[in-house]
N, C-alpha and C positions, 0 to 999 in steps of 0.2 A: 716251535712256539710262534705267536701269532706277534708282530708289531703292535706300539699302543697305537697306533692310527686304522689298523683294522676293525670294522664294525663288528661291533660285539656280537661272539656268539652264542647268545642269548636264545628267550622262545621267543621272544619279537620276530629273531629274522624266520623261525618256521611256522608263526602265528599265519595265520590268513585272515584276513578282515573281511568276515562274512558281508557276500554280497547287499547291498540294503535298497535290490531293487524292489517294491512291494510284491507282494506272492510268495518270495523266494525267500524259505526261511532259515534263520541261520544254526549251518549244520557244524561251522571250523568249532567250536568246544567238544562236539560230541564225537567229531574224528579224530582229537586227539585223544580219548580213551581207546584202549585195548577193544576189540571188537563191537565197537560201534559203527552202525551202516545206514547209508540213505534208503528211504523208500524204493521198489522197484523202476518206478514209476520216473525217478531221476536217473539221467545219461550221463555216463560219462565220456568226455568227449575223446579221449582215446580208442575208447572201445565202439563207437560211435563210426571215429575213422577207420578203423579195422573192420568195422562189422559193413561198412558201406563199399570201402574198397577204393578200388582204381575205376572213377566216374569219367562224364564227359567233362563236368567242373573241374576235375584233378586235373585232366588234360588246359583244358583253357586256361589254369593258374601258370601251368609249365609252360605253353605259347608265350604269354607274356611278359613273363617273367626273363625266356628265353629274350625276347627281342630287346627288354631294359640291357642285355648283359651284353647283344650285337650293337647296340650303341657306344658298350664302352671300345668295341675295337672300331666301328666307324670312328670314332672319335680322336684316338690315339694313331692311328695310320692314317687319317687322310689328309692330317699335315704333312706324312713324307712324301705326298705326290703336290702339295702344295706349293715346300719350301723350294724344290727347281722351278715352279714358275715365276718365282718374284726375288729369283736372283737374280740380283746389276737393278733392281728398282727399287729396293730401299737396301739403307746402310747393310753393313755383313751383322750389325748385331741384332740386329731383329731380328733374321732367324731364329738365333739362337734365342732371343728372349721371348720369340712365341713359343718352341717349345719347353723352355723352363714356365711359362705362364700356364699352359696346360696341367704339367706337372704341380705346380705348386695348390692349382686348382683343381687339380682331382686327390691331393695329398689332404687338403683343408676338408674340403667336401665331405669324404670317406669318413671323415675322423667326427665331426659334429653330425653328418648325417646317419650315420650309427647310431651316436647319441640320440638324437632327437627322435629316431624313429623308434627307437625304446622306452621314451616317457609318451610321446606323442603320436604313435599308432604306424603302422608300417604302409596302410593306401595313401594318403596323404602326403608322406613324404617321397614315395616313387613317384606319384602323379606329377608332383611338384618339382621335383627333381629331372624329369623327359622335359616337359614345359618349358622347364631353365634353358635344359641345354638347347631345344629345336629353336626357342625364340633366339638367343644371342648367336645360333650359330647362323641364323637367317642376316641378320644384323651384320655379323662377322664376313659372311659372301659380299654385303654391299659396302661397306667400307673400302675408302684409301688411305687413311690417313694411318699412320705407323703405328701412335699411340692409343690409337682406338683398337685397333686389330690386337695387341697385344692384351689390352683391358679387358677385349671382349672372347678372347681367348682363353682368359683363366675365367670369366664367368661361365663357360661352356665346360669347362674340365670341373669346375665347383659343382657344375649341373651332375653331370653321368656321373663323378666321383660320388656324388652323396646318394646318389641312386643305387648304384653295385650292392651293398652291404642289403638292401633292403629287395633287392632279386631273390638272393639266395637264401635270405632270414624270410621270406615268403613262401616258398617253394618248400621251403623243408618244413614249415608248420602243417601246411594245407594238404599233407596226404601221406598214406600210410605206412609206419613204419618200415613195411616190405619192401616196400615203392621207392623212399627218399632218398637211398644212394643215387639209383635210376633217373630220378626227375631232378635231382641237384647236378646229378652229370648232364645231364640234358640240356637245364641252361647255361652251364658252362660251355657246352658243345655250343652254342649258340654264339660265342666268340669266333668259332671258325668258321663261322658261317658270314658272320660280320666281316670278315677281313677279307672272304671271298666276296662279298659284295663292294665292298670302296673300293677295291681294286679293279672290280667289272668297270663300274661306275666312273674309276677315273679316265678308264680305256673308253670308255663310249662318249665321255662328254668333255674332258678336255682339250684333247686334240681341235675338236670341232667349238666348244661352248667357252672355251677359257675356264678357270680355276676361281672365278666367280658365282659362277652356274654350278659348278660343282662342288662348294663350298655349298648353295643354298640346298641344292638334293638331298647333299648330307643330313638336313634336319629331319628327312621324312623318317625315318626310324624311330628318333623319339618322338615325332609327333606321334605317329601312329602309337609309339604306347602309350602317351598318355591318355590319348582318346580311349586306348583298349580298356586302362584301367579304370577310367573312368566310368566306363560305359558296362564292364563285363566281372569287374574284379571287388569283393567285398575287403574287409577288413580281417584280419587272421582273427577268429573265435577264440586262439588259444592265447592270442595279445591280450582279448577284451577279457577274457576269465583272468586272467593274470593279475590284470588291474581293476578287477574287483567287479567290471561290467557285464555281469551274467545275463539277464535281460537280452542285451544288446548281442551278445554271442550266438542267445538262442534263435532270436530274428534273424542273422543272419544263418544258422544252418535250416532254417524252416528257407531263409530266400535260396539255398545251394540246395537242397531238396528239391524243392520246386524247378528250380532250373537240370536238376535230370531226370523230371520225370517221376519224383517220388514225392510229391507234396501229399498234405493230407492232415493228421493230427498235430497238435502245436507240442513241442520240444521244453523239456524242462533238465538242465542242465545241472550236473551235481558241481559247485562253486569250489576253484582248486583251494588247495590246504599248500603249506609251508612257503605261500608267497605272499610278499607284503605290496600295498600299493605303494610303487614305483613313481607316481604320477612329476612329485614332487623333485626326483635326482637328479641331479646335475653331473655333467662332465667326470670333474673329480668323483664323485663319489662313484660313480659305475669306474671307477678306472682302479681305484683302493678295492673295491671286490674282487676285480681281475687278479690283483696281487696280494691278494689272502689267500688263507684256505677258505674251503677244497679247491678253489679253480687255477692257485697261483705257480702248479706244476704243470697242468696243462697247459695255460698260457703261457709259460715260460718255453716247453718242447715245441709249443704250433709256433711262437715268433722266430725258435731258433730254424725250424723249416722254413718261413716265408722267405726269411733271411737270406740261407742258403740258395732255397732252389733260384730268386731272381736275380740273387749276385752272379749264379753259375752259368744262370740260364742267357741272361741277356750278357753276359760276357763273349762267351760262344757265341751267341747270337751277331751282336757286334765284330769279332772278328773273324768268322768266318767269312762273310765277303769279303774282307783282307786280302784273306788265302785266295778267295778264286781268284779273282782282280791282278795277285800275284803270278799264279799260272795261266792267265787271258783265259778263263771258265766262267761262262755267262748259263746261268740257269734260265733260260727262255728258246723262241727258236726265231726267235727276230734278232739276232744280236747286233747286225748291222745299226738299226736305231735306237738309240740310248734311251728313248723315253718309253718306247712302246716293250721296251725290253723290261724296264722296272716294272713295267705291269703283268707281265707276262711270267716275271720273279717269283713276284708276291704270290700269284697264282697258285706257281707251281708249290711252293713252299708250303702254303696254307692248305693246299690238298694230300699235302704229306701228311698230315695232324689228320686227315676224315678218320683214316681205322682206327685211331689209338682215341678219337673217343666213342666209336662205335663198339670198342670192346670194354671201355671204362663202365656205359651203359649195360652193357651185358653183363660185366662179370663183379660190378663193387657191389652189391648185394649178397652175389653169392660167394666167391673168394676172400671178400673182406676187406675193410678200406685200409689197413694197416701192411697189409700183404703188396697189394697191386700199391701203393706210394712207395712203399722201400724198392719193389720190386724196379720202379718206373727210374726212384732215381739213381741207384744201383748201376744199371744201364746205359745211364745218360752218363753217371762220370765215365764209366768206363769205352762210351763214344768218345768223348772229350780230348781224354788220354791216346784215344787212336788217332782223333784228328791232328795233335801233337805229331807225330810219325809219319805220317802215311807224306806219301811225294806224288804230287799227281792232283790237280785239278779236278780230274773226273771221280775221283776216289773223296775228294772234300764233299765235292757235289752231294753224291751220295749221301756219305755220314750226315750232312746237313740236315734232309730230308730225313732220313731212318732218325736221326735225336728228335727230329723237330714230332715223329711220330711216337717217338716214346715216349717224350715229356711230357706230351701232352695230357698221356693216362696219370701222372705226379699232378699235373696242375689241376684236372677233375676232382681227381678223390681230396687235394687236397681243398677245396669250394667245400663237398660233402663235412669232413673232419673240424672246419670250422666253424661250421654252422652247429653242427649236432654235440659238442664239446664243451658247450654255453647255456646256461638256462633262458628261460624265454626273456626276465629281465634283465638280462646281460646279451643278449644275442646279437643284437644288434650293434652292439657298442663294439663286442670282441670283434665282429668280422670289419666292422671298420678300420678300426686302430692295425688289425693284422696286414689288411690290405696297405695300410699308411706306412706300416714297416718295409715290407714289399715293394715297393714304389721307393723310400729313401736308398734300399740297398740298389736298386737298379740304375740310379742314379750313381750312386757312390762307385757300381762297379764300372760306366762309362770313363770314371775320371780314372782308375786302377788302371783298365785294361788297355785305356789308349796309352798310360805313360807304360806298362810291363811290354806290352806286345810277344809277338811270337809264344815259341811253346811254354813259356811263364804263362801265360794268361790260358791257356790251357790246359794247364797241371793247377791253375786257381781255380778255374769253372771246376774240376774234378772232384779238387778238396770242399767247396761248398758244397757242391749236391753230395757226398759222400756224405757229410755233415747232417744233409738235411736226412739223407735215410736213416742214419743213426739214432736220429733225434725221433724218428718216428715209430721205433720200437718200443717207447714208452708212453704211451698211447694210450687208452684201451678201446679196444673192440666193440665199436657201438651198434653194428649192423644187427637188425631188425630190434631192435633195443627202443622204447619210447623214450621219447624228449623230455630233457627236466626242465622245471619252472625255475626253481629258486636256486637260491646256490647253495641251500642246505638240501636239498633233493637231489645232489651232484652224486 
């Protein structure tokens, strides 16, 4: 049974409030009789994306979307090549409070930028969101002063935080069912691509430019998206039918036409059924849908994964340099120089991750996204459990790299699973708030695993990720499956 604070389920929540653009006449009464159909002559825009396929537009949504998602790791790593140059020049705790400022600003972000990109349209708030972060972090390079650098710290984590949610809630609207495991692994892949670049970037222009120069470099990522989406990227068709904007949908797939080559007759859009306009919700109120029915078992299994895999993962993550540092094992081949050596780390580390999502792409369409997650975290604890054991340096090394290439396929599919789980007026909200749980437990698990240490904290990373693949046996199976609108369409 449903709590009294869940909204009623009523025919209000599977009403649709026929479009009242002029032309477009209203069909939601006559779709809720038993086989009543629109004229031929009306598209619907699912079969629309099937019938069009995998475009050059499909591609350029995935480009950009990919590079909003290389901002969140430029963002999040090029403080760890920051915080050694500005130690002994201000106090010890502003290190630590610029990166809890980051954190606190990509936790805030994620969680209202979700929201807002759900009443208030999905281009607009990524645009807005690269903008935030490339300005303050331009701002952030030319600062000395402690207070400011920490202020403008968390505006930069507020920036890309509230942009993430609205990557992957884009991506997986704008192309075809077959496609969207594919193109949502794609810009998740696009995180390893980002963390191979700050790392290049710190190697090329610190040593020589100082950690001011290379603080302002950092902005070019999101600047360049937002210029891209500004310039190349429309508004998701399937937000605007949602919210009742058929009209405006149809302009925009006559403008995605056009742009591959297929322009010609003007598009007349069949206006969706069982969703209500959204325009007006707030916070609360998308958050009590979360936790109703139909979506309040889903949402409960995907928090209990996000949970999971980033307690296990950045626990691991966190103590494995421990261990090498313990047996003198440096993952670089400079090891002589401390600094050139951290870059050389990152490198290496981050190119352990290239296969595990080059097969995330290949195979979460066809194996299935419930299969390759269990499978991915399965794996990873039972890396965990070995790094626990094993004596030897070179042997952690390893395992480091092999986890860091398996988890990677768990943290793909899981971007996919979240997005695709959520109706279009809920989409955005869920992958926020999921990412915002994500982020506290990663957090929570630095404070566990420094006081546990040794093989405690790697019999903990085990039991979370084992956790998380449990949890994702109760799933269901959405691959090639169209996207729901409402949450009575769940």
């Amino acid at each position: 049974s449903s709590p009294d604070w869940c909204p009623p389920s009523s025919r209000s929540l599977i009403m649709h409030k026929a479009s009242r653009d002029e032309g477009v006449p209203d069909h939601s009464e006559a779709l809720l009789r038993p086989g009543a159909q629109y004229d031929e002559e009306y598209l619907d825009y699912e079969k629309w994306l099937e019938t069009t396929g995998v475009t050059r537009f499909s591609w350029v949504v995935v480009l950009v979307c990919g590079i909003g998602n290389c901002v969140d790791a430029v963002e999040l790593l090029s403080l760890s090549y920051i915080l050694p140059e500005i130690t002994g020049t201000f106090p010890e705790w502003v290190e630590g409070s610029l990166s809890a400022a980051v954190f606190l600003g990509m936790l805030l972000g994620g969680i209202l930028g979700g929201s807002v990109c759900d009443s208030h349209g999905r281009r607009p708030i990524l645009m807005a969101s690269m903008a935030m972060n490339a300005i303050f972090t331009i701002l952030f390079g030319m600062m000395t002063n402690a207070y400011l650098l920490i202020f403008l710290r968390f505006l930069t984590g507020f920036g890309v935080g509230s942009g993430i949610p609205v990557t992957f809630t884009l991506a997986s609207e704008m192309v075809p069912s077959g496609f969207r495991g594919a193109a949502v692994s794609i810009v998740a892949s696009f995180w390893c691509l980002g963390s191979l670049l700050v790392a290049t970037m710190a190697w090329l222009i610190i040593p020589l430019h100082g950690w001011h120069t290379f603080a302002v470099v950092c902005a070019v990522p999101a600047l360049t998206c937002a210029i891209l989406v500004f310039f190349l990227l429309h508004e998701s068709p399937r937000y605007l039918l949602s919210h009742n904007k058929t009209r405006e949908a149809e302009l925009v797939i006559e403008k995605i036409q056009k742009f591959n080559g297929r322009g010609g007759a003007s598009i007349k859009l069949k206006p969706f059924t069982g969703t209500e306009d959204a325009s007006d919700e707030n916070l609360i109120k998308q958050v009590s849908q979360l936790l109703c029915p139909p979506l309040r078992w889903r949402f409960s299994f995907l928090s209990a994964i996000w949970i999971g895999i980033c307690f296990g993962w950045y626990g691991l993550v966190l103590w494995i340099p421990t261990l090498l540092k313990q047996y003198g094992t440096k993952l670089c081949w400079e090891p002589e120089d401390e600094k050139t050596c951290l870059y050389q780390s990152s490198l290496v580390v981050a190119s352990a991750s290239i296969p595990g999502n080059i097969l995330t792409v290949l195979c979460v369409d066809f194996l299935g996204r419930n299969r390759l997650l269990a499978g991915s975290m399965i794996c990873s604890s039972l890396l965990a459990v070995l790094a626990s054991v094993v004596h030897g340096g070179f042997e952690v090394g390893v395992i480091f790299c092999v986890f860091n290439g398996v988890s990677v396929v768990g943290w793909n599919v899981l971007d996919v699973l979240s997005t695709e789980m959520f109706p279009t007026l809920l989409r955005g909200t869920a992958m926020g708030i999921l990412t915002g749980l994500g982020r506290v437990s990663a957090a929570v698990a630095q404070l566990v695993f420094g006081m546990a240490g040794g093989g405690g904290a790697m019999v903990m990373s085990a039991a979370l990720l084992g956790i998380a693949a449990f949890s994702s046996c109760f799933l269901p199976e959405l691959s090639q499956v169209a996207l729901a609108d409402a949450p009575a369409s769940v």
